[in-house]
C-alpha positions in Angstrom: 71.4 171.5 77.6 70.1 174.5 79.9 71.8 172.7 82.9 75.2 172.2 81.0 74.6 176.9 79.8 73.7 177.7 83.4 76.8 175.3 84.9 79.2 176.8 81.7 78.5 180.4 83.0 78.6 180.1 86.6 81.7 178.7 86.3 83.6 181.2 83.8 82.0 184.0 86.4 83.9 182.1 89.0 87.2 182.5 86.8 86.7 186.3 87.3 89.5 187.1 89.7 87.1 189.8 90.7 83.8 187.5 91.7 83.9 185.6 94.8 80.6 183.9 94.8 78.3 182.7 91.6 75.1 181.2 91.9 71.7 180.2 90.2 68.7 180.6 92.5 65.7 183.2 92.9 66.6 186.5 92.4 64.3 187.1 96.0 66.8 185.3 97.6 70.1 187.3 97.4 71.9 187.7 100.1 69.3 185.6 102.0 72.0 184.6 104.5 74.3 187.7 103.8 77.3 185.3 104.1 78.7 185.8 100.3 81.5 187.3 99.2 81.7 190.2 96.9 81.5 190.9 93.7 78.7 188.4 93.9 77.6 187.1 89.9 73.7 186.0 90.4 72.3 184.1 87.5 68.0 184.3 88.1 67.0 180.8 88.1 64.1 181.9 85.5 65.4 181.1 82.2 63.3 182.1 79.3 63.4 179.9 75.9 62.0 181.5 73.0 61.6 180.1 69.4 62.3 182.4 66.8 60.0 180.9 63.8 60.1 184.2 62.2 63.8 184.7 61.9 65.6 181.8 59.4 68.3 179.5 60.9 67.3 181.0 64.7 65.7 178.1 66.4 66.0 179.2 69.4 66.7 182.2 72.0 67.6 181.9 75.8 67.4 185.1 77.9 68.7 185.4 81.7 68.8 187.6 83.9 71.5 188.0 86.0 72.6 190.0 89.3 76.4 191.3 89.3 76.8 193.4 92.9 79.2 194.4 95.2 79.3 195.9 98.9 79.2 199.0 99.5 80.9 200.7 102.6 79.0 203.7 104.5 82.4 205.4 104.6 82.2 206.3 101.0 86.0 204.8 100.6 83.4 202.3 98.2 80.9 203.9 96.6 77.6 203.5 94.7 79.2 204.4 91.6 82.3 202.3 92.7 80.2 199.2 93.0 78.6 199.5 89.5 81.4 200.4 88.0 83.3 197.4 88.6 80.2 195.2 88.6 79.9 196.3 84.5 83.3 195.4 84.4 82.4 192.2 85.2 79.7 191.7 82.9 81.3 193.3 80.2 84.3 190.8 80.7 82.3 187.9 81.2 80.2 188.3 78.0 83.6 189.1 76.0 84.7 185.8 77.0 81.9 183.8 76.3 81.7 185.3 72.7 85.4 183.7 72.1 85.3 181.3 74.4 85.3 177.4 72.4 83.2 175.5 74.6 79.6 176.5 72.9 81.3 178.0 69.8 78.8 177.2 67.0 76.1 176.0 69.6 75.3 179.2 71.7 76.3 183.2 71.0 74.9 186.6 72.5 72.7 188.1 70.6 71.7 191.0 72.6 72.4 192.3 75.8 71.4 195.5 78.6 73.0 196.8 82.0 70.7 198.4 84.5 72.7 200.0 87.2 71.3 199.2 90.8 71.8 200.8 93.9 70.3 199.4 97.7 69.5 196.8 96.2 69.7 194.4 99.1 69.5 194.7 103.5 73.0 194.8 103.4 73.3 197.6 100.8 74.7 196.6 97.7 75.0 197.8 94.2 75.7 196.9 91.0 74.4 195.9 87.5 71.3 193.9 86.1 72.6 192.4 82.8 70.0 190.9 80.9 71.2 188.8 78.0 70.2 187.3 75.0 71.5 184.2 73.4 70.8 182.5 70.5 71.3 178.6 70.3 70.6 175.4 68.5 67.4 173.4 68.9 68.1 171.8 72.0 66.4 168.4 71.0 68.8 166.1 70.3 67.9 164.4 67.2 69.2 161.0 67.6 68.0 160.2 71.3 65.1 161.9 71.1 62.6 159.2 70.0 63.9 157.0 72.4 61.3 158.5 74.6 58.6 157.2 73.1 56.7 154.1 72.7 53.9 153.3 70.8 53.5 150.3 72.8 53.5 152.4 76.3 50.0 153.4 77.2 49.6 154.8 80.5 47.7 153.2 83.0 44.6 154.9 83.8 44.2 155.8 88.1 41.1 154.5 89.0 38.7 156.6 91.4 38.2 155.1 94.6 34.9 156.0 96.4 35.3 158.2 99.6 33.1 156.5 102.3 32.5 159.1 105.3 31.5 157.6 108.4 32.1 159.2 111.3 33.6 156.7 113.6 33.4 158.8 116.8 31.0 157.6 120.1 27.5 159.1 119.2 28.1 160.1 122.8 30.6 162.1 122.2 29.3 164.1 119.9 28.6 167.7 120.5 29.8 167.9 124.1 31.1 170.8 123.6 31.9 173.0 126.8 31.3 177.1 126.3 33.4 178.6 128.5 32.8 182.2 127.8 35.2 184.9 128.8 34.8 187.3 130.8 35.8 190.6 129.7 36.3 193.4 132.8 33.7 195.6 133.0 34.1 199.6 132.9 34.1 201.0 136.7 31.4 204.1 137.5 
């Protein structure tokens, strides 16, 4: 299910008339080759699952982190403010269309979601937004499958230790012949 979310959403960003390049990888590598187009839409590959137990009929939230960034030009003719501007376009956009978009309709929906506005974020000097996102979704198990794997009559097979014999197969002769060569550092001139 997480790789059918993470696959959904990269490709919606890549709908974006705006977003040239959509990935899911570590956030540390961004612009790790600097060969990306901008606006760039950066999905952290750190998902975090959390079960909601407390709240009824919330099995389950899924929060990402994502990097939206664009370039911007030491001119000023595309500034700081520029960049995150249309970079919370983007998000904005993006999240409006997965909330009416039918493809996860009934199976995933935001629940909560923040912009932080970044600026130098990378070598090359971009900026943009940090949207970190909240969504709430089914129970991921899928209820008639599931049991398939198992097996009561499956018992692992237990790795027996094998015994590390040491010998050191090397000529007695050749042990410790060692040659000290020390060197010689240049002494200080009177």
């Amino acid at each position: 299910m997480l790789k059918q979310i993470i696959e959904h959403f990269l490709y919606v960003a890549l709908m974006h008339k705006a977003v040239m390049c959509a990935k899911y990888q570590k956030r540390i590598l961004t612009n790790a080759q600097n060969n990306n187009g901008y606006i760039q839409f950066v999905i952290d590959d750190n998902p975090f699952w959390d079960s909601l137990i407390s709240v009824p009929n919330v099995p389950f939230t899924l929060t990402l982190n994502i990097d939206i960034l664009a370039f911007v030009k030491t001119d000023n003719s595309y500034s700081v403010l520029d960049a995150q501007n249309d970079c919370f376009t983007v998000g904005i956009e993006w999240l409006h269309y997965l909330m009416t978009d039918e493809t996860f309709m009934g199976k995933i929906s935001v629940r909560d979601y923040q912009f932080l506005g970044i600026s130098n974020y990378t070598d090359d000097n971009c900026a943009g937004q940090r949207l970190t996102v909240q969504f709430i979704t089914v129970d991921p198990v899928n209820l008639c499958t599931f049991m398939d794997n198992f097996s009561e009559d499956f018992v692992p097979v237990p790795v027996e230790d094998k015994e590390i014999n040491i010998i050191d197969t090397r000529d007695p002769s050749e042990i410790n012949n060692l040659e000290l060569r020390p060197i010689l550092l240049p002494t200080k001139r009177q």
